[in-house]
C-alpha positions, 0 to 999 in steps of 0.5 A: 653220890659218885666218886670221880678219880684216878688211880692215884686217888679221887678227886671230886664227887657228882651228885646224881638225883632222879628226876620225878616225871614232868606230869607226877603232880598233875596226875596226882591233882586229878587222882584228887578229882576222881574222889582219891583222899589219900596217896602214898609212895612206897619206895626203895629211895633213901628218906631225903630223896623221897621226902623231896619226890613227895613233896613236888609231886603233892604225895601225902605220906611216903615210906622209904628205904622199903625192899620188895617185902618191906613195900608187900607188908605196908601195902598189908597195913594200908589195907588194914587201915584205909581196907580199899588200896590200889598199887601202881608200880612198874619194877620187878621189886612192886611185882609182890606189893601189886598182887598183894593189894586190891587192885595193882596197876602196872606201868605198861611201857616201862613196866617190866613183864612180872609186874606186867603179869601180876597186876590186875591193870596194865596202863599202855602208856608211861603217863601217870595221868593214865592212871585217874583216866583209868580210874574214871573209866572204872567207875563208869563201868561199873555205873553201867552194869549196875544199871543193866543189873537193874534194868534187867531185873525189872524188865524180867520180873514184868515178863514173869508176872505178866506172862503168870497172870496171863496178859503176855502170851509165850511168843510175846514174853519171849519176844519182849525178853530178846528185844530187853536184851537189845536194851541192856547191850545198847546201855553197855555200849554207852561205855565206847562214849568215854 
């Protein structure tokens, strides 16, 4: 609330409300889709202002009226609780809470530098929907080096007991690893596809 008024005294009052961001829910629905259970708003904003946000924006559970400490100690409890937590903030107040959890996203644009340099992730773009793509793209990363992980395995190990049990000569052990190699960098590229 604003106070409006002259030196002889006020006379009015202006309501002043920040607005969500237009695309908060959306993103939060494909948060859903990438496989999240559970989201969470850790915020300075009183418990009416942050009843409100969540519930527009689909938010499960919000905690309000938290300092930088205050939001470092719940993410401490949410990881206890639910032991896999991501941070995405994008002041310097989250700055404690993104290093403190397993993973911290920073707003890239609107972000300032510290959280910018302490989170692990940095979106480029202020669009929250940002934050599932980079999500997806995570999990398509570590598929693949799981796989080159395997892949790599198996190629090696069929080098070894073919060249111990002698149906590979040197040259071609050699030759057949540099060419596995190709392999593995091809499946890795399939990441340039997302």
């Amino acid at each position: 609330m604003v106070i409006v008024g002259t030196a002889d005294g006020p006379f009015g009052l202006i309501a002043v409300q920040d607005t969500i961001r237009p695309n908060a829910a959306e993103a939060i629905k494909q948060l859903r889709r990438a496989g999240i259970d559970r989201t969470v708003m850790l915020t300075g904003d009183t418990p009416e202002v942050a009843r409100i946000v969540a519930a527009r924006a689909g938010i499960d559970e919000f905690f309000a009226n938290l300092s930088p400490e205050d939001k470092v100690a719940k993410v401490r409890e949410l990881v206890a609780r639910h032991h896999h937590v991501a941070m995405v903030g994008d002041g310097i107040n989250d700055a404690p809470a993104l290093a403190e959890a397993q993973v911290g996203m920073a707003m890239g644009t609107a972000g300032t530098d510290v959280a910018l340099e302490t989170a692990d992730v940095a979106l480029m773009a202020d669009n929250l929907e940002k934050i599932a793509e980079a999500l997806r793209l995570a999990n398509r990363a570590n598929l693949l080096v799981r796989q080159n992980l395997v892949l790599s395995s198996v190629i090696i190990g069929g080098l070894v007991v073919g060249a111990l049990a002698g149906l590979l000569s040197l040259p071609v052990a050699v030759l057949a690893h540099e060419i596995s190699e190709f392999i593995v960098i091809a499946n890795g590229l399939r990441m340039l596809r997302a």
